[in-house]
KOLLUMTI-497255 format. One record per residue (C-alpha): x, y, z. Coordinates in steps of 0.05 Angstrom, whole numbers, padded with zeros to 5 digits, always signed. Example, Ala and Ser with C-alpha at 12.3 -4.5 7.8 and 13.67 -1.06 7.14 Angstrom:
// residues 2
+00246-00090+00156
+00273-00021+00143
//
This chain:
// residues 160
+01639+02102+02366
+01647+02032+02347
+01677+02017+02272
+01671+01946+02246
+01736+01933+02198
+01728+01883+02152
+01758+01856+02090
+01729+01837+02019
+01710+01768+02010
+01748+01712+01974
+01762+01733+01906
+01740+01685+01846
+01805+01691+01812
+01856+01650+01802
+01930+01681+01793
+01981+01638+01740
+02048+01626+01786
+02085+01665+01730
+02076+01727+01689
+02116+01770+01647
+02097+01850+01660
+02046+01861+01613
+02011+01794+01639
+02027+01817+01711
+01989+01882+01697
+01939+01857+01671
+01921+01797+01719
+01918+01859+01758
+01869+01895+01729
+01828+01824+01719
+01832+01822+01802
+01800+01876+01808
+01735+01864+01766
+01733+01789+01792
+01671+01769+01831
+01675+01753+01907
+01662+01687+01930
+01588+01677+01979
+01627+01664+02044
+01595+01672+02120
+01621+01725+02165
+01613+01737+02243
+01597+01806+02249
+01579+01835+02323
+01508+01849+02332
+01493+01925+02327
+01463+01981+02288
+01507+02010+02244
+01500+02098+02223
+01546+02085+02165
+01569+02027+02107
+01630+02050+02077
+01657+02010+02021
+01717+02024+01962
+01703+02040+01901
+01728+01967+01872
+01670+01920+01855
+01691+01867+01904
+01675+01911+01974
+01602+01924+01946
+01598+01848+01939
+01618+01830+02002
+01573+01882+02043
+01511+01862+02001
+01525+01796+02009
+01530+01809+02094
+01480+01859+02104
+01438+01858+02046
+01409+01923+02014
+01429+01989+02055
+01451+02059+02036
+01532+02048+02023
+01577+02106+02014
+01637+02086+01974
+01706+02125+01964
+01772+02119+01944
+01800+02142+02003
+01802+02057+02022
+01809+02029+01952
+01865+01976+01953
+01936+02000+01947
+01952+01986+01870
+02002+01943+01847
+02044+01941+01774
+02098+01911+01740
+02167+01932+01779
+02205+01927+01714
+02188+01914+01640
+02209+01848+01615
+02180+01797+01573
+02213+01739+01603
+02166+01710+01653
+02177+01721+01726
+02148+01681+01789
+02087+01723+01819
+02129+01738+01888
+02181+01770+01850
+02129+01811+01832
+02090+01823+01893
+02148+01831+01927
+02187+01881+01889
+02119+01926+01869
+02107+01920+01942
+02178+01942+01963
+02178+02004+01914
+02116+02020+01942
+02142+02026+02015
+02200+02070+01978
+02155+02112+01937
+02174+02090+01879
+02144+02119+01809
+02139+02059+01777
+02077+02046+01830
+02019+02078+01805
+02022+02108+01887
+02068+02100+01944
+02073+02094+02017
+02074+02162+02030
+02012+02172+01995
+01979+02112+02022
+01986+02150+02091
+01957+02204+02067
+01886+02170+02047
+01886+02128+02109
+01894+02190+02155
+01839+02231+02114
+01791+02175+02123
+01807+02166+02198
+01796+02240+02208
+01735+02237+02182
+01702+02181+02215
+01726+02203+02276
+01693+02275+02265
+01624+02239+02248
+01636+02190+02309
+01580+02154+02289
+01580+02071+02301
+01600+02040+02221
+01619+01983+02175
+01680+01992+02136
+01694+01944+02083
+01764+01966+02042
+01833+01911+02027
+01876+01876+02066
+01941+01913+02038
+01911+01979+02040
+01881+01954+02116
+01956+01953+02155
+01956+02013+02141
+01890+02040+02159
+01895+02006+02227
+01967+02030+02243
+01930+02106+02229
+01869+02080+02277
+01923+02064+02328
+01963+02134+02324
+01889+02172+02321
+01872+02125+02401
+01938+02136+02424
+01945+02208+02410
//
């Protein structure tokens, strides 16, 4: 079984260095209906059993725009890990205060996260098991947050 990870292209977006929570929020939700950027990509040579992409926009981009027209299965099981507001303010607040303290109540589980760490795990070991019960050789396109994860789950399934 071979898998090819990769990420989602370059996003056509371009974030403000400030935001109050609403704005936060919904830069978010702008990010994830922003077209990807036509980029090149080295991808080993190989037939592939299996495409499987998130169900965000930007992963359906980037596969079509690697390997053209093929049968893609998409699931949620490797959509990105959502980010919101930590707080609700209306003063403006610099972006990394932002990423970084949605991303830290993440890791805590948190309910002001739409989903937490915990639950991340979850989805990443679901989709691991089942790959690894098709064992068939595949393309998976999913996010580079969500993707630590999903490769520290590859690495427990191989060492196990």
């Amino acid at each position: 079984m071979k898998i090819v990870l990769i990420r989602h292209g370059k996003v056509n977006y371009r974030w403000k260095s400030w935001y109050t929570a609403n704005q936060f929020d919904e830069a978010c939700r702008q990010y994830d209906h922003a077209p990807v950027m036509k980029s090149g990509y080295s991808i080993p040579d190989g037939k592939y059993s299996a495409y499987y992409i998130s169900t965000l926009p930007r992963t359906r981009e980037t596969v079509q725009n690697i390997f053209g027209d093929q049968d893609y299965s998409s699931t949620d099981l490797i959509n990105e890990v959502p980010i919101s507001a930590s707080l609700y303010t209306r003063v403006k607040l610099p972006i990394l205060f932002w990423y970084f303290t949605g991303r830290m109540q993440w890791y805590f589980n948190n309910s002001r996260q739409k989903e937490g760490r915990l639950r991340t795990e979850k989805r990443a070991k679901q989709f691991v098991k089942m790959l690894t019960e098709k064992n068939e050789d595949c393309v998976v396109v999913t996010h580079g947050f969500f993707m630590r994860t999903l490769v520290a789950e590859f690495k427990k399934r191989i060492l196990a």
